[in-house]
C-alpha positions in Angstrom: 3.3 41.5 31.9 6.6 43.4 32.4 8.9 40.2 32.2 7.2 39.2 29.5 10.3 37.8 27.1 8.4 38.5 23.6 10.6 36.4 21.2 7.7 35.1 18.8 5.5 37.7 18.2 7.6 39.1 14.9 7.1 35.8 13.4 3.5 34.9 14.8 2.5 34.1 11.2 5.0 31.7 10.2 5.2 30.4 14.1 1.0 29.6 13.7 2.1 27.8 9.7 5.5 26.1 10.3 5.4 24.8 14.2 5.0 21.2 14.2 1.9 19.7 15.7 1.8 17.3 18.3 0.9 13.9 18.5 -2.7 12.9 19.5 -2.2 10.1 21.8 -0.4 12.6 24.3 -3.7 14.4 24.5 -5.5 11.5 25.0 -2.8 10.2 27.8 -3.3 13.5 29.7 -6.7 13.6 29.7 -7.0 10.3 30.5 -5.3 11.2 34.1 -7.7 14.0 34.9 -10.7 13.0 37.3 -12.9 15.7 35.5 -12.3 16.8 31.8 -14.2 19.9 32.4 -11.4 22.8 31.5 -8.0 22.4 30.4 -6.1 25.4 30.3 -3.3 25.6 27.6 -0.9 27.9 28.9 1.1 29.8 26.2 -0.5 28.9 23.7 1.3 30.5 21.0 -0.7 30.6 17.6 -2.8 27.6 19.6 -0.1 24.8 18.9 -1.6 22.5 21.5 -5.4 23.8 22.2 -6.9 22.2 18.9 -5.6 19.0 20.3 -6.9 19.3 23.7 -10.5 20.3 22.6 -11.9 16.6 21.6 -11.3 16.2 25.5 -12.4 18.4 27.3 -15.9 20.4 27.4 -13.5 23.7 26.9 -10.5 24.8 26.7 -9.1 28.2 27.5 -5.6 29.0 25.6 -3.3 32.0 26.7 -0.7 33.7 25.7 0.7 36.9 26.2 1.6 38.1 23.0 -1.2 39.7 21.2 -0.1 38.8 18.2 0.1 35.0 18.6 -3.3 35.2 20.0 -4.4 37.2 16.6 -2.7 34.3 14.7 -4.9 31.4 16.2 -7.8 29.4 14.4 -10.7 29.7 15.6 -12.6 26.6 17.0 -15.6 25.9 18.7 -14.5 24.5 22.3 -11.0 26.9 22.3 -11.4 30.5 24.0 -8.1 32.2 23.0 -7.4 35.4 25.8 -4.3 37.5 26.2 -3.0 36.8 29.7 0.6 35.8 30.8 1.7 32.4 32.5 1.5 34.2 35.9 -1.7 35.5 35.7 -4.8 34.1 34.3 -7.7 35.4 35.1 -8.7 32.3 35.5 -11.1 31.7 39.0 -10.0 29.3 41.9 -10.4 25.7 41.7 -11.3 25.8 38.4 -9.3 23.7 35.8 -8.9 20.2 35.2 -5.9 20.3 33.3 -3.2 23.2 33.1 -0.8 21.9 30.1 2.2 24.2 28.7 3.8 23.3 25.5 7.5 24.1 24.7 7.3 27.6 26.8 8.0 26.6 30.4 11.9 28.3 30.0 10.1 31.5 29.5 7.8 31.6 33.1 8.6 33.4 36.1 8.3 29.9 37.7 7.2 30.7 41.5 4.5 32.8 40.2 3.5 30.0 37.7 3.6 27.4 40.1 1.3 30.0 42.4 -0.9 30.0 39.8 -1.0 26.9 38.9 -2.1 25.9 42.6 -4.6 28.7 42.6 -6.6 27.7 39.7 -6.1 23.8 39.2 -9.0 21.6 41.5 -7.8 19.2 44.1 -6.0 16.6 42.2 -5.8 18.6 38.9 -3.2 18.0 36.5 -0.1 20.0 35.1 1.8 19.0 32.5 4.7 20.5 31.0 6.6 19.1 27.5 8.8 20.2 24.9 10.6 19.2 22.2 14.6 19.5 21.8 17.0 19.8 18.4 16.2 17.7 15.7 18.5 15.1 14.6 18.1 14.8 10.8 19.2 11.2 9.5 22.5 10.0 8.1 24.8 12.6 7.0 22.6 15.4 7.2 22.3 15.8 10.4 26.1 17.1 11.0 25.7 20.5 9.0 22.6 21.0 10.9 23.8 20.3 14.3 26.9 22.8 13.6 24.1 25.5 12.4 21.9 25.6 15.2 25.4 24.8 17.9 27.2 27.2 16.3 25.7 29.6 13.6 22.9 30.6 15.5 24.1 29.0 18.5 25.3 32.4 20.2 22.1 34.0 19.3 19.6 31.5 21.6 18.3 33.1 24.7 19.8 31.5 28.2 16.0 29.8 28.8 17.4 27.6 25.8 19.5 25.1 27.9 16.4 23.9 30.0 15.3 23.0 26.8 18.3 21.0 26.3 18.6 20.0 29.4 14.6 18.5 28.5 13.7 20.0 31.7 15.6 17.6 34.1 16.8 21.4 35.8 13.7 23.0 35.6 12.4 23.5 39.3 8.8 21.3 39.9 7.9 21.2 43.2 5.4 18.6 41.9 4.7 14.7 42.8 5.6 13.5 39.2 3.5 10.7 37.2 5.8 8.3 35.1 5.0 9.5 31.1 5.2 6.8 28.5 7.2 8.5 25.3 5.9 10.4 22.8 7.2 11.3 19.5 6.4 14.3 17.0 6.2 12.6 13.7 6.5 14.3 9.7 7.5 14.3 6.3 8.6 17.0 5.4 10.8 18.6 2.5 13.3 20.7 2.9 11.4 23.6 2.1 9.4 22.4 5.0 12.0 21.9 7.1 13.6 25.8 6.3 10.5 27.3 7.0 10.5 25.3 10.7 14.3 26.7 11.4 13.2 30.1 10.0 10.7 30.3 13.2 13.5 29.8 16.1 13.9 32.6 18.3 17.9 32.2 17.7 17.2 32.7 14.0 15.4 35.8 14.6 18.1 37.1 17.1 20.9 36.6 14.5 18.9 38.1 11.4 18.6 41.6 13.8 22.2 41.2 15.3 23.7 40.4 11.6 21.7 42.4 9.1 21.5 39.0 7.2 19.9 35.5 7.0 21.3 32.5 8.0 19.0 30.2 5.6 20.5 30.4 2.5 24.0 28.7 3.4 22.3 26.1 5.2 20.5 25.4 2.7 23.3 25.0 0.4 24.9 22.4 3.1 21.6 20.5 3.3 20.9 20.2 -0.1 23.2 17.8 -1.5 23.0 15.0 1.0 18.7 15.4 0.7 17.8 12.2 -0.8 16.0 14.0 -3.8 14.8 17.4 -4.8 11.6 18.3 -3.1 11.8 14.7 -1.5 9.9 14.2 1.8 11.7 12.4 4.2 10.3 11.2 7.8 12.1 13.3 10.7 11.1 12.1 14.4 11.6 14.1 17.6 10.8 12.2 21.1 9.3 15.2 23.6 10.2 15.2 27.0 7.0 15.9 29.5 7.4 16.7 34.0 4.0 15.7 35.2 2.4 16.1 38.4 -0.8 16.6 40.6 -2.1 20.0 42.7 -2.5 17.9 45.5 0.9 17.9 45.9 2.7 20.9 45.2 4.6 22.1 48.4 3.1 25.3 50.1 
């Protein structure tokens, strides 16, 4: 647990209310590649952003994370047992997991440890799938203030793991035999009170409202609000995900 990067935990509560949710059909595109739907494991799990919607596939579904206060922050459900336990180590026993899936947190892992893991506890020809999500691109003209808040207002403040993000994992190493992924899309309407509250849970917000003494919000929201179509107006905002999927059997020793 010492190289844990905790970036989240301050804002655990507004990370479990404001993160978006992912689409179903990825859920059901995963487990549809699994031999057995026995255990999935969703590996930092947050507040549980992805375990809820691995759970209608699986007979159970174990959710980590290492923060204790993300944990604290989950819903509970049925299938879903929530532990504290980082990437690296799981506690989980050999050979036993369908399904390893890690949403928007790869950047964070000591990745030869994970992938050690991963190999330890997945069964022969187990799954691991790793996605994310990159910037936003609002529509029409309101998407150029917001591309020069998160580039440059808060832009200094992201932690280096950022630009595998941006980089939609293409860098990120996967000694894996990858499966083709059809897209997927996160999909909402939100406001832009919404859409504040999402920005006001990225790490690089955080880092500048310590660094600064101030908040960052305020005069975006100043920029946005004029080109918004109407006040408290929901408007439909699309991100594609990116996803590196591959089977145990053939990670490289």
């Amino acid at each position: 647990m010492s190289g844990f990067k905790d970036h989240f935990s301050t804002a655990s509560g507004r990370y479990a209310a404001f993160r978006p949710d992912y689409p179903p059909a990825l859920f059901a595109w995963l487990a549809g590649q699994c031999a057995q739907r026995d255990t999935a494991w969703d590996c930092a799990t947050g507040s549980g952003q992805a375990a809820p919607g691995l759970a209608p596939h699986f007979r159970r579904v174990v959710a980590t994370d290492a923060s204790v206060e993300q944990i604290r922050h989950a819903q509970p459900h049925p299938v879903i047992d929530y532990r504290v336990a980082p990437a690296e180590a799981s506690g989980l026993a050999d050979a036993s997991v369908d399904l390893v899936g890690v949403a928007q947190a790869a950047h964070w892992f000591d990745l030869p440890r994970f992938h050690a893991e991963v190999a330890r506890v997945l069964k022969p020809g187990g799954v691991l799938a790793l996605w994310g999500y990159g910037r936003l691109v609002l529509p029409g003209d309101l998407d150029a203030p917001f591309h020069r808040f998160y580039a440059e207002t808060v832009g200094p403040y992201w932690p280096a793991e950022r630009r595998l993000i941006d980089d939609a994992y293409r860098s990120l190493d996967f000694p894996f035999a990858e499966i083709d992924a059809p897209p997927f899309f996160i999909e909402v309407d939100w406001t832009l009170d919404r859409l504040l509250d999402y920005v006001s849970t990225w790490s690089a917000v955080k880092r500048f409202q310590a660094a600064r003494g101030c908040d960052p919000l305020p005069a975006l929201r100043t920029e946005l609000e004029p080109l918004w179509r109407e006040p408290g107006a929901a408007l439909r905002l699309r991100w594609p995900l990116f996803l590196r999927v591959g089977r145990a059997t053939a990670i490289c020793p």
